[in-house]
C-alpha positions in Angstrom: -45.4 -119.4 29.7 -46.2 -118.6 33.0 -43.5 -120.7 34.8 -41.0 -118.3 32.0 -42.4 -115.2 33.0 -41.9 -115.8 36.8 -38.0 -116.9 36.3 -37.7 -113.9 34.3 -39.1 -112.0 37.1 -36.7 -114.0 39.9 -33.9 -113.3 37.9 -34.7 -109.2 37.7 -35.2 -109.3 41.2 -32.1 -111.0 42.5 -30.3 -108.5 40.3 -32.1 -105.3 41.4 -30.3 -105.2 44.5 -26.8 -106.6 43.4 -24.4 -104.8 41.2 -25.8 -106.6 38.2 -27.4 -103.2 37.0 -24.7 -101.1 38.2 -22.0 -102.7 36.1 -21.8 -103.6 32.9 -20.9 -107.7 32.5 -18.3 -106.9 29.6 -15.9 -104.3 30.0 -17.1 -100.3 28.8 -15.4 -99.8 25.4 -15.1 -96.1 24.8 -16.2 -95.3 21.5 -14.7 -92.3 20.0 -16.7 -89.1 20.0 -18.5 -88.0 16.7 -19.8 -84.4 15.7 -23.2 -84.9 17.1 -21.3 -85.8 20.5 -19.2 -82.6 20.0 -21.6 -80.2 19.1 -23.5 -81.1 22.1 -20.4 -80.7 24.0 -20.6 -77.0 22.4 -23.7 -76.4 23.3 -23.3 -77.4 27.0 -20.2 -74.8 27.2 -22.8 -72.1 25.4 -24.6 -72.7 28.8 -21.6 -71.8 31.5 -20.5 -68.9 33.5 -17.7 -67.0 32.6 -15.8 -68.0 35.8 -16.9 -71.7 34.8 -16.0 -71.7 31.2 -12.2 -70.4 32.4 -12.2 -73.3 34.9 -13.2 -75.8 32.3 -10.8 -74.3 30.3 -8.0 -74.1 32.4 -8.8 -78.5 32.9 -9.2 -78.9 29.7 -6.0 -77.2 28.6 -3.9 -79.1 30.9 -5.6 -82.9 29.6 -4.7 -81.8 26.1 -1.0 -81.3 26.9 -1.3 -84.8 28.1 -3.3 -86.1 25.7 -3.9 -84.5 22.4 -7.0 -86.8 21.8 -9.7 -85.2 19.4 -12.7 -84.5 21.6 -10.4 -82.7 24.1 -9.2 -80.4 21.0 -12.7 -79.7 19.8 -13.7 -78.9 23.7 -11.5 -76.4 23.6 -12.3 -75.2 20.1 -15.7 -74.8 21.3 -14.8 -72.6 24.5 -12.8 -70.7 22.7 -15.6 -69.9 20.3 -17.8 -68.6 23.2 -18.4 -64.6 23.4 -16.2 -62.6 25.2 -13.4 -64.9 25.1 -10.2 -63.0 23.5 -9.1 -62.8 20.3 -6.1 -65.0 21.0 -7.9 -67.8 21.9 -9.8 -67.6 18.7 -6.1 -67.9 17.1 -5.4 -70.7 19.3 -8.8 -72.6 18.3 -7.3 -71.7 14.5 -4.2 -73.1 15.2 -6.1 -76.4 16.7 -8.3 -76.7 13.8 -5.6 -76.3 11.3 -3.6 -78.9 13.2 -6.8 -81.4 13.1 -7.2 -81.0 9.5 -3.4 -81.6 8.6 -3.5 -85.1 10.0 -4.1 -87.9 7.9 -5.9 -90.3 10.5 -8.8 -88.1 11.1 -12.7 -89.4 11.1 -14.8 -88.2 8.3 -17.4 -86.2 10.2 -14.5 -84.8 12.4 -12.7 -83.2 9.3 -16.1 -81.7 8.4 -16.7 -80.2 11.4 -13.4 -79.0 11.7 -13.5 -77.2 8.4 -16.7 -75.6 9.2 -15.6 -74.3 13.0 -12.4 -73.0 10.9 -13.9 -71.3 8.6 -16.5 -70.0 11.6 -13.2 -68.9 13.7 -11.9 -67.1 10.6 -14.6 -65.7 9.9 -15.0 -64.3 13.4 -11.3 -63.3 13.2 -11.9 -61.0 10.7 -15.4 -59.5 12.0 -13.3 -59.1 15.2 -10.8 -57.3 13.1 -13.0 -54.8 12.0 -15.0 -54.1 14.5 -11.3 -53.0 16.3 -10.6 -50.8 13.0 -14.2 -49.1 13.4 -13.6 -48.5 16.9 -10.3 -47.1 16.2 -11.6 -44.9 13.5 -14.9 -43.8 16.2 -12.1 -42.9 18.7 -10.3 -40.6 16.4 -13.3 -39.1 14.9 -14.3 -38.5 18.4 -11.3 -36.9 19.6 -11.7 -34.4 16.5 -15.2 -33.3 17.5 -13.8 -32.3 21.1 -11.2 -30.4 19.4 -13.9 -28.5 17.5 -16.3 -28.3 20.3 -13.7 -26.5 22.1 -12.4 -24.5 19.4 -16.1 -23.5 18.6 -16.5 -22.8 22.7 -13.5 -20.3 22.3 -14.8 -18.9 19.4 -18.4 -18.2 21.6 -16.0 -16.6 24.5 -14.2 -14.4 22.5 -18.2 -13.2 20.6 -19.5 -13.0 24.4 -16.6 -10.8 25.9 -16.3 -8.8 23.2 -13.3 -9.8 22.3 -12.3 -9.0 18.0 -10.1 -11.5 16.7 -6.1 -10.3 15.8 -6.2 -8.8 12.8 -3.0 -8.8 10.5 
C-alpha cells in the first residue's frame, strides 16, 4: 500500500511541473451551451459598464455575422435586454428570438428560454410603448398649463394696472 501511495505521489510530482496539468491528454470537445450557461452569460452582462456592454456588443455583433451559432445569438439577446439600451435593439433581440424559435434543429432548453426572453422582450416592447405615449400625453398637458399660467398672468396684469377688459 505504501509502495502504491509513493508511485502515486512520483507520478503527481513529475507532472506538476510539466504540461501534464496544463493540457488536457485528449482533445477539449466544446459542448454546446445550455440555458443555465446562458443565463449566467446574462447575468455577467447585468454586471458591465455602459461603454463595456457597447464594446461587447459591437464583438459580439460582428462574430454572429460570421457565425450565427446559438450562444452568440442569446449573448446578444441578453445585452440587448439590459436598461438603457434602445428600443431597436429590443426589436432586434425580437427578431433573433423569433429567428431561434423558427428553426427546427433547436435544443429543448434553448427553445424554452427563447420563448420566455421573447415573451420578456415583448413585453418590455410594449411597457416601452407606453411609457412613450404617457410622456407624450405629460408634454402636451404640460404645454397647456403654461398656456394657462400665462393667460392667467395676463389676466393678473390687466386687474393690477387697472386695465377693464373690451367690452362689446
Amino acid at each position: 500500500m505504501a509502495a502504491l501511495s509513493l508511485a502515486g505521489a512520483l507520478v503527481l510530482s513529475a507532472c506538476a511541473g510539466s504540461r501534464c496539468w496544463k493540457e488536457p491528454v485528449l482533445p477539449f470537445i466544446e459542448s454546446k451551451p445550455d440555458a443555465s450557461d446562458l443565463l449566467t452569460e446574462c447575468r455577467r452582462a447585468a454586471t458591465l459598464s455602459k461603454e463595456e456592454q457597447e464594446v461587447l456588443l459591437k464583438k459580439l455583433r460582428s462574430d454572429y455575422e460570421k457565425k450565427k451559432d446559438p450562444e452568440t445569438r442569446f449573448q446578444l439577446v441578453c445585452l440587448a435586454l439590459q436598461p438603457d439600451r434602445a428600443h431597436q435593439d429590443r426589436v432586434w433581440a425580437r427578431d433573433l428570438l423569433k429567428t431561434y424559435l423558427a428553426q427546427k434543429d433547436t435544443e429543448e432548453d434553448l427553445a424554452a428560454l427563447a420563448w420566455w426572453l421573447e415573451i420578456l422582450v415583448n413585453r418590455n416592447l410594449v411597457i416601452q410603448q407606453k411609457l412613450d405615449e404617457e410622456r407624450k400625453r405629460a408634454d402636451t398637458l404640460a404645454g397647456k398649463l403654461k398656456a394657462l399660467e400665462n393667460i392667467e398672468k395676463i389676466i393678473r396684469k390687466r386687474e393690477e394696472g387697472g386695465l377693464t377688459p373690451p367690452t362689446e
